[in-house]
PASEBA-1860 file (N, C-alpha, C; in nm, 3 decimals):
! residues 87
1> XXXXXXXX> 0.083/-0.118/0.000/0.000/0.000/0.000/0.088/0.124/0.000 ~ 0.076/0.197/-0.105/0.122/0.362/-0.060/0.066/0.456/-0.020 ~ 0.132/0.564/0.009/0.057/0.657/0.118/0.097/0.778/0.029 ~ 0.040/0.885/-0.001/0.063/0.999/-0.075/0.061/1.122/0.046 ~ 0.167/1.252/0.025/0.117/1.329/0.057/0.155/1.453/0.016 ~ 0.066/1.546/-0.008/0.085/1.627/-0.050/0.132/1.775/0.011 ~ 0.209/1.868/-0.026/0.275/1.959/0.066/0.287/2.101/0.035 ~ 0.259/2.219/0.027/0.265/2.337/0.013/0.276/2.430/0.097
9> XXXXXXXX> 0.331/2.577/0.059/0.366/2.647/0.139/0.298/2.788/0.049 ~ 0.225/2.920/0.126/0.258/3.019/0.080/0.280/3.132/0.150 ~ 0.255/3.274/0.070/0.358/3.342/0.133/0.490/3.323/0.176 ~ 0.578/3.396/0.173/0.709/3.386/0.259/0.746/3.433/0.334 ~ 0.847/3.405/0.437/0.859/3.484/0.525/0.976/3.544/0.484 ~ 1.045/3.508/0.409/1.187/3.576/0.317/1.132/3.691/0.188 ~ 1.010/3.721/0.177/0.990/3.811/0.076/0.961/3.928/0.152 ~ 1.001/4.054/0.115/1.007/4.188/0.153/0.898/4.170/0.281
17> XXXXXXXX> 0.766/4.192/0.246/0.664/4.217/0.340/0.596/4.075/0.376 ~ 0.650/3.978/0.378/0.635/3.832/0.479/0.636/3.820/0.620 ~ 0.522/3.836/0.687/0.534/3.847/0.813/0.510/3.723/0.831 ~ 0.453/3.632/0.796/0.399/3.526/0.803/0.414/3.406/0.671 ~ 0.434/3.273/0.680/0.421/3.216/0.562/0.287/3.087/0.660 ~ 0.205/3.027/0.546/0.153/2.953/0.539/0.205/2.775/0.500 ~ 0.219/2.680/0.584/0.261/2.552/0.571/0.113/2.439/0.578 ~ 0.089/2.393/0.495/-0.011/2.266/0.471/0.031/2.156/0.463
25> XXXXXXXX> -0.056/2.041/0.473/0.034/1.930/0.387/-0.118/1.836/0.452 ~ -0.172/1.723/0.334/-0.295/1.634/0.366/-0.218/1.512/0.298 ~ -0.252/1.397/0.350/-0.220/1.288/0.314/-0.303/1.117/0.300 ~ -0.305/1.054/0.228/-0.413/0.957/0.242/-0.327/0.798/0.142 ~ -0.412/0.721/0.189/-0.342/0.627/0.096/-0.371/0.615/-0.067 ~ -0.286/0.544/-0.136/-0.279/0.556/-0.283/-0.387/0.569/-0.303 ~ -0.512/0.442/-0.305/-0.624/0.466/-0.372/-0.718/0.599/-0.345 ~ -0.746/0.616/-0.287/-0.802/0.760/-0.225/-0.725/0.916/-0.310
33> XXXXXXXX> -0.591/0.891/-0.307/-0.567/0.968/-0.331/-0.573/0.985/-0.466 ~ -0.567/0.886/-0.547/-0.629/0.880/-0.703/-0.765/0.908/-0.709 ~ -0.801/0.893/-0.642/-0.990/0.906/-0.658/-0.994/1.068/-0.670 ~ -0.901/1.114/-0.558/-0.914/1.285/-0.532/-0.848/1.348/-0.656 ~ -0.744/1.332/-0.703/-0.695/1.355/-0.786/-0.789/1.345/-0.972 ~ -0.860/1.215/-0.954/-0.943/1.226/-1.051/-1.049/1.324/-1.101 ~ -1.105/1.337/-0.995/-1.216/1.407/-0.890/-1.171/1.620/-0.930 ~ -1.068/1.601/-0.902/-1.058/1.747/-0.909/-0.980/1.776/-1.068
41> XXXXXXXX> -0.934/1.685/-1.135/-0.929/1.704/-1.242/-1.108/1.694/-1.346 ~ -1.160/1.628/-1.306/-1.296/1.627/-1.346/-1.340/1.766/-1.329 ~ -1.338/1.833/-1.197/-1.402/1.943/-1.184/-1.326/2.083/-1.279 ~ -1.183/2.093/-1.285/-1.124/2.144/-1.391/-1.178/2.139/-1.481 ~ -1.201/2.028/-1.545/-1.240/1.984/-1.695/-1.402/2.076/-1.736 ~ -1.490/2.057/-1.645/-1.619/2.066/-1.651/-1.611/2.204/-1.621 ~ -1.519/2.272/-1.524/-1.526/2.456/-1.568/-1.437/2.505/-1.640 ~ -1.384/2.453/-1.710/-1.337/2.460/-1.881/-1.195/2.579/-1.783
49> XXXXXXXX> -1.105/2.514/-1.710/-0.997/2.563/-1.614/-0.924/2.514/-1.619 ~ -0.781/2.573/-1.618/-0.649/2.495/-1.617/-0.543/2.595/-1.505 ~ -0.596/2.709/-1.447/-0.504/2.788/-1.352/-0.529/2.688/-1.216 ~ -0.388/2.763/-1.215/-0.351/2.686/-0.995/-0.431/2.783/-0.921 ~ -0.478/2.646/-0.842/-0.535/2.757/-0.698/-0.428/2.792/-0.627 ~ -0.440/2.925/-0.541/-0.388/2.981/-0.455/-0.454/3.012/-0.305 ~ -0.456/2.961/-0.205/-0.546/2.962/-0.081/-0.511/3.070/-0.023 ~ -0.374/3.187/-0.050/-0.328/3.268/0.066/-0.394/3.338/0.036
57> XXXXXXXX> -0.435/3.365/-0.113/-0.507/3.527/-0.104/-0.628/3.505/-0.201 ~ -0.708/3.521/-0.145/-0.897/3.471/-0.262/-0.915/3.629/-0.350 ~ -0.861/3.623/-0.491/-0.908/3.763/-0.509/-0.971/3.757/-0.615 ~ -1.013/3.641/-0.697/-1.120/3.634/-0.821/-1.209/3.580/-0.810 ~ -1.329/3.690/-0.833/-1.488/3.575/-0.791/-1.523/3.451/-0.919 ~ -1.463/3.524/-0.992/-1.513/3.389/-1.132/-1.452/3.255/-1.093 ~ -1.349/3.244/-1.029/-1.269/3.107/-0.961/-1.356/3.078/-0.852 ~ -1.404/3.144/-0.818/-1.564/3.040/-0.667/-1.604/2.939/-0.699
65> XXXXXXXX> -1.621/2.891/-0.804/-1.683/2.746/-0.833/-1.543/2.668/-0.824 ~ -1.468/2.706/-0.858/-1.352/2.592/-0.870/-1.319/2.574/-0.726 ~ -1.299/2.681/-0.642/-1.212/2.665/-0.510/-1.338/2.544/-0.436 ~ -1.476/2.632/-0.453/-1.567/2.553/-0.340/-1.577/2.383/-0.371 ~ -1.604/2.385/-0.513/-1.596/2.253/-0.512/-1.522/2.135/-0.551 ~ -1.344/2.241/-0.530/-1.249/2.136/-0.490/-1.261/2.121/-0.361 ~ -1.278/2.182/-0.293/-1.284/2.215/-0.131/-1.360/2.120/-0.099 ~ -1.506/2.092/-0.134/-1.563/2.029/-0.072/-1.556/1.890/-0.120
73> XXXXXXXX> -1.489/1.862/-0.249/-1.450/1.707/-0.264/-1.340/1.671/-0.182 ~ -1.257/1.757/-0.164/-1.124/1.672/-0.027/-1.166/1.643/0.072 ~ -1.282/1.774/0.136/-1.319/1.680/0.278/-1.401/1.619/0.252 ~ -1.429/1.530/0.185/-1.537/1.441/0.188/-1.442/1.307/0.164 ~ -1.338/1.325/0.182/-1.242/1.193/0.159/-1.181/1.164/0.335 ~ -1.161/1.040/0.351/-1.049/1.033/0.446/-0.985/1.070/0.453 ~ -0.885/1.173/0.459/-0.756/1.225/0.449/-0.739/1.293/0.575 ~ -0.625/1.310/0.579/-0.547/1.369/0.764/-0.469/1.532/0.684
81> XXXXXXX> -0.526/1.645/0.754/-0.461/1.759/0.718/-0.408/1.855/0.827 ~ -0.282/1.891/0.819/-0.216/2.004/0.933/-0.189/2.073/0.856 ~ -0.235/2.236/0.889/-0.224/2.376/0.840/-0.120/2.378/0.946 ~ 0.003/2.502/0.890/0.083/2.551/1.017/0.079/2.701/0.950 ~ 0.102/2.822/1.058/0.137/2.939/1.003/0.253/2.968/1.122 ~ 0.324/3.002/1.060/0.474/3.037/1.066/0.496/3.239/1.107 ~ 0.573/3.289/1.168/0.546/3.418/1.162/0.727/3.437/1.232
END
């Protein structure tokens, strides 16, 4: 069995006005994590989208459909998630 996990960071705390950086990271086993992965490429596909989300800063309303309902397909999976913020 493998275990996937996934890891990101934003903001910095090394860029000019970084007071703070943001640390994530969710993890689940292989199959699951293909399912999610399918799952949010599906939802890409169907709002005709190919940009990265960005969680530190929400500043386009036309991306609301994409964020909410990637959002709400991860937690609906088993997966284990720790946010850290750093300062």
């Amino acid at each position: 069995m493998g275990y996937y996990i996934f890891f990101d960071e934003s903001n910095k705390l090394d860029q000019p006005n970084g007071a703070y950086s943001y640390y994530g990271a969710f993890g689940t086993n292989e199959a699951t994590m293909n399912e999610v992965v399918e799952q949010i490429e599906r939802i890409k596909t169907q709002l005709g989208t190919t940009r990265e989300m960005h969680f530190a800063e929400y500043t386009n309303d036309k991306d609301f459909g994409k964020y909410f309902k990637s959002m709400n397909c991860v937690i609906n999976y088993d997966i284990h998630i720790n946010i850290f913020i750093v300062n």
